[in-house]
N, C-alpha and C positions, 0 to 999 in steps of 0.2 A: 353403705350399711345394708345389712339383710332384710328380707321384710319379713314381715309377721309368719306369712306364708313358708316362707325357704328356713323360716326357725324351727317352724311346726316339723315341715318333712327332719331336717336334720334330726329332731329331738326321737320322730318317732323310727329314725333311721338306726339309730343308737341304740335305741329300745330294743329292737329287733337283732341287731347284733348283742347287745347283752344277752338278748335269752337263749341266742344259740353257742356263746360261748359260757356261760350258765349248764346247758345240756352237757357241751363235751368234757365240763369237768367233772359232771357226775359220771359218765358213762368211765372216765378214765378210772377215775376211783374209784369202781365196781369193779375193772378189769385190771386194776392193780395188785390189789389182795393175792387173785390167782396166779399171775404173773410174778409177785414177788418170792410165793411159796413155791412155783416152781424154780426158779434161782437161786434160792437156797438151797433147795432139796438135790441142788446139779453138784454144789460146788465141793461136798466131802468124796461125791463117789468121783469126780475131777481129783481133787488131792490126793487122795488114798490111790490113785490109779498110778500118778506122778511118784507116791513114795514104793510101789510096788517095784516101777520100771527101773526106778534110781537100786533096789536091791537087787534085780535081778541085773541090772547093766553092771553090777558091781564081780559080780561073777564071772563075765566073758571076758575073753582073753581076744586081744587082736583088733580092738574097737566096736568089734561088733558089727549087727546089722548096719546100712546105709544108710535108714532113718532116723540111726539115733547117730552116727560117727561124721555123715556128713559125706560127702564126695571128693571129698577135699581144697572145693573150690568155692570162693565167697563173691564171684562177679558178677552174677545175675541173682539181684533178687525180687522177689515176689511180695505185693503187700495187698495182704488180703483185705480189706474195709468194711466191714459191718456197718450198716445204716440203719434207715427205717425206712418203709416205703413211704411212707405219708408225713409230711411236715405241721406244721401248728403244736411243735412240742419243744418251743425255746432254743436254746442253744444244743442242745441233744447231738444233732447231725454236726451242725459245723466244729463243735470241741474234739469229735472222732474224726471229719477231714483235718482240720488243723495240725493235730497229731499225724496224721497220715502224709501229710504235708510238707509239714519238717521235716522227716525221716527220708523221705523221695528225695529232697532239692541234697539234704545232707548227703548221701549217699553220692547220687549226682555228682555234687561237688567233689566225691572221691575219686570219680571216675568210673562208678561202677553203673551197670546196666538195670532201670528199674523198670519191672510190670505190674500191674493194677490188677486187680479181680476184686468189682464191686458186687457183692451183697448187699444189694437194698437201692432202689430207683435215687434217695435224695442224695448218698453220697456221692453216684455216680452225674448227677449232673452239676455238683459243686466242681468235682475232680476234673471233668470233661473240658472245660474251661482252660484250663492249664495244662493236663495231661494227656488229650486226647489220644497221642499217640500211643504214650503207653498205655493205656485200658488193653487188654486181649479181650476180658467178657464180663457180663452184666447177669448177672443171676439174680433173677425176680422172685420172690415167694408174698406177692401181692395176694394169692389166691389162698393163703396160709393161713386159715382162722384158728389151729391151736398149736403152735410150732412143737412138733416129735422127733422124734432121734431119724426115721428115715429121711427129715428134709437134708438133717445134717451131715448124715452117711452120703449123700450125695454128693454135697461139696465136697466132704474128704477122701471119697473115691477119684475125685478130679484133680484133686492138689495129690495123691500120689501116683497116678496116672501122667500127669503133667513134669512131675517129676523124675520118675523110669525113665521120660523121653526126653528127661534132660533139657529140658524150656528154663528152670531157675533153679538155682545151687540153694538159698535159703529161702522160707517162706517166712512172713510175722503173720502176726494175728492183731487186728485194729478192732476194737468194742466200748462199749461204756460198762463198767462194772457199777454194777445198783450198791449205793451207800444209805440213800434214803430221798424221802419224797425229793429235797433240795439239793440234794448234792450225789451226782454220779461224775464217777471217776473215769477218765480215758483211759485204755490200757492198748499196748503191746504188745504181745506174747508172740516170741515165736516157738515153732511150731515141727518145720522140718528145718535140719534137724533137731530132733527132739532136746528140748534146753530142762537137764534136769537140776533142779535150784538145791542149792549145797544143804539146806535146813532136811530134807527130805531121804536123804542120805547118812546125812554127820550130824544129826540133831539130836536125837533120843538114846535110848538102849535098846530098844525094840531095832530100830535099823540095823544096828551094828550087829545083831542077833546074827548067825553061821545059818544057812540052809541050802539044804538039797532037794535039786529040781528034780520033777521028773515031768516029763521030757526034761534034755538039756536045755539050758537056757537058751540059746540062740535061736532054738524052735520057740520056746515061750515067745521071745521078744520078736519074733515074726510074725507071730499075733496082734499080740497085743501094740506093739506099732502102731499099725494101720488104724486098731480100733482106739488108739489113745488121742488121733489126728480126728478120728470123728468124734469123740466125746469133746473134745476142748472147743469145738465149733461150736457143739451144740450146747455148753455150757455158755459161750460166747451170746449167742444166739437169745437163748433165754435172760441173761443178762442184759441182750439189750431190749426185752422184751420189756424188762421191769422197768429198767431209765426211761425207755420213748413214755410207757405213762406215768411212770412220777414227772416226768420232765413234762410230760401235756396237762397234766392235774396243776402243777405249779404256777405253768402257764396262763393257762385256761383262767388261773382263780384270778392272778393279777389283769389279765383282760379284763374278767370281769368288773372287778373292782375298778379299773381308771376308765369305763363304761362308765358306772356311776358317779363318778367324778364329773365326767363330762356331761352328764344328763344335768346335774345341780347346776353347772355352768350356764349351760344353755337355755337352762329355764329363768335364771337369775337375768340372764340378758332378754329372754322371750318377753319379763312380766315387765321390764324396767323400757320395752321397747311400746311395749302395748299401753304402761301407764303413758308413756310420752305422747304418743298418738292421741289417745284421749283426754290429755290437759291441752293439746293442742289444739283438738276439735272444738272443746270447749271455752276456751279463749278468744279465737274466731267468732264463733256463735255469741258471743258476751261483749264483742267488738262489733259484731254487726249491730246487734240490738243497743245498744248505745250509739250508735253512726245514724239508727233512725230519731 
């Protein structure tokens, strides 16, 4: 059994980790707000980007640009993993490996050829584990205190770079889409080539609407390509800006909270250790004095 001593440290050891997970839940839920507004504010000019291209791809004749028709070949693909650099935010990182996880071994299993390109330090050291081989590279944005559209033009100059030189025939897209404080959804999106969703196209009357480009379309969509590869990273991005702290506010609270479970505990054995000690002392002392 513990003594009195090794109770006390425990209880004020707990203490101490309660208040510091206590801090990180406030700090999340201060840096949530802005994080969530910016993910929202991503995902209409993301859509509206997606129903532009499905019009203007509706137009060209011959398939089109290579970014949106593909190269014709599906053996090498590429899966890009958005993470978080920093962990203490629940299941966040391993729900987005997981995902990433299955699609690999899947694929695999077909016989096709898979690459890694991790976004964010935790998923690549889950994936490293299992995949090392396939990782090519690791892009860190540890040093990112407000994530903007050029961290994201970076990655997506790389993924069409990488793909001119013909390294991987498809890329996806691996994220958390923010649903709310409790619940962020894994997502998939691929990427090159550009996956235009049927609703975006065949949905409304406004799509179906006739228009004439000018420039021709195929100059448009030689644009707007490239830049529709960077907005969906950085809509990604911001997204998982929002899940890492609803997913670390969430966390954090329940820390907190089985913290104070544990304090009530250990105090409940501290006082019921200490009254023992001193019915004890005092039983002795009441035995001696009767023994004289």
């Amino acid at each position: 059994m513990a003594s009195l001593k090794d109770l006390r440290n425990r209880i004020s050891s707990v203490k101490a980790t309660q208040k510091i997970t206590k801090a990180m839940q406030m700090v999340a839920a201060a840096k949530l707000r802005r994080a969530q507004l910016a993910a929202e504010a991503a995902r209409p000019y993301a859509e509206r980007m997606e129903t532009v291209l499905a019009n203007v791809a509706g137009g060209v004749s011959g398939g089109g640009p290579v970014l949106l028709a593909g190269n014709g070949r599906d053996d090498v693909h590429l899966l890009v993993v958005c993470t978080a650099e920093r962990g203490l935010c629940g299941a966040f990182n391993s729900s987005i490996v997981r995902l990433a996880r299955e699609r690999a071994l899947g694929l695999m299993a077909q016989g096709k050829t898979v690459k890694i390109l991790c976004v964010g330090k935790k998923g690549y050291d889950q994936l490293r584990r299992q995949f090392e081989k396939q990782i090519v590279e690791l892009i860190e944005l540890r040093s990112v205190k407000q994530m903007a559209f050029t961290n994201a033009d970076v990655i997506g100059k790389k993924l069409i770079a990488m793909f001119e030189a013909g390294e991987f025939d498809v890329a996806t897209l691996f994220f958390s889409r923010f649903r709310s404080v409790i619940l962020q959804i894994p997502t998939a999106m691929q990427i090159i080539p550009a996956q235009i969703p049927a609703s975006a196209s065949t949905g409304s009357d406004a799509s179906k609407a006739s228009y004439e480009y000018e420039p021709e379309e195929s100059e448009i969509l030689a644009t707007l390509l490239p830049r529709n590869i960077s907005v969906q990273v950085f809509r990604a991005l911001l997204e998982n800006a929002a899940s890492e702290q609803g997913a670390r506010m969430s966390s954090m609270d329940n820390a907190t909270r089985n913290a104070g479970e544990m304090i009530k505990k250990q105090t409940i054995i501290y006082n019921r250790s200490r009254q023992a000690m001193i019915t004890k002392e005092l039983i002795e002392i009441i035995s001696g004095a009767e023994a004289l």
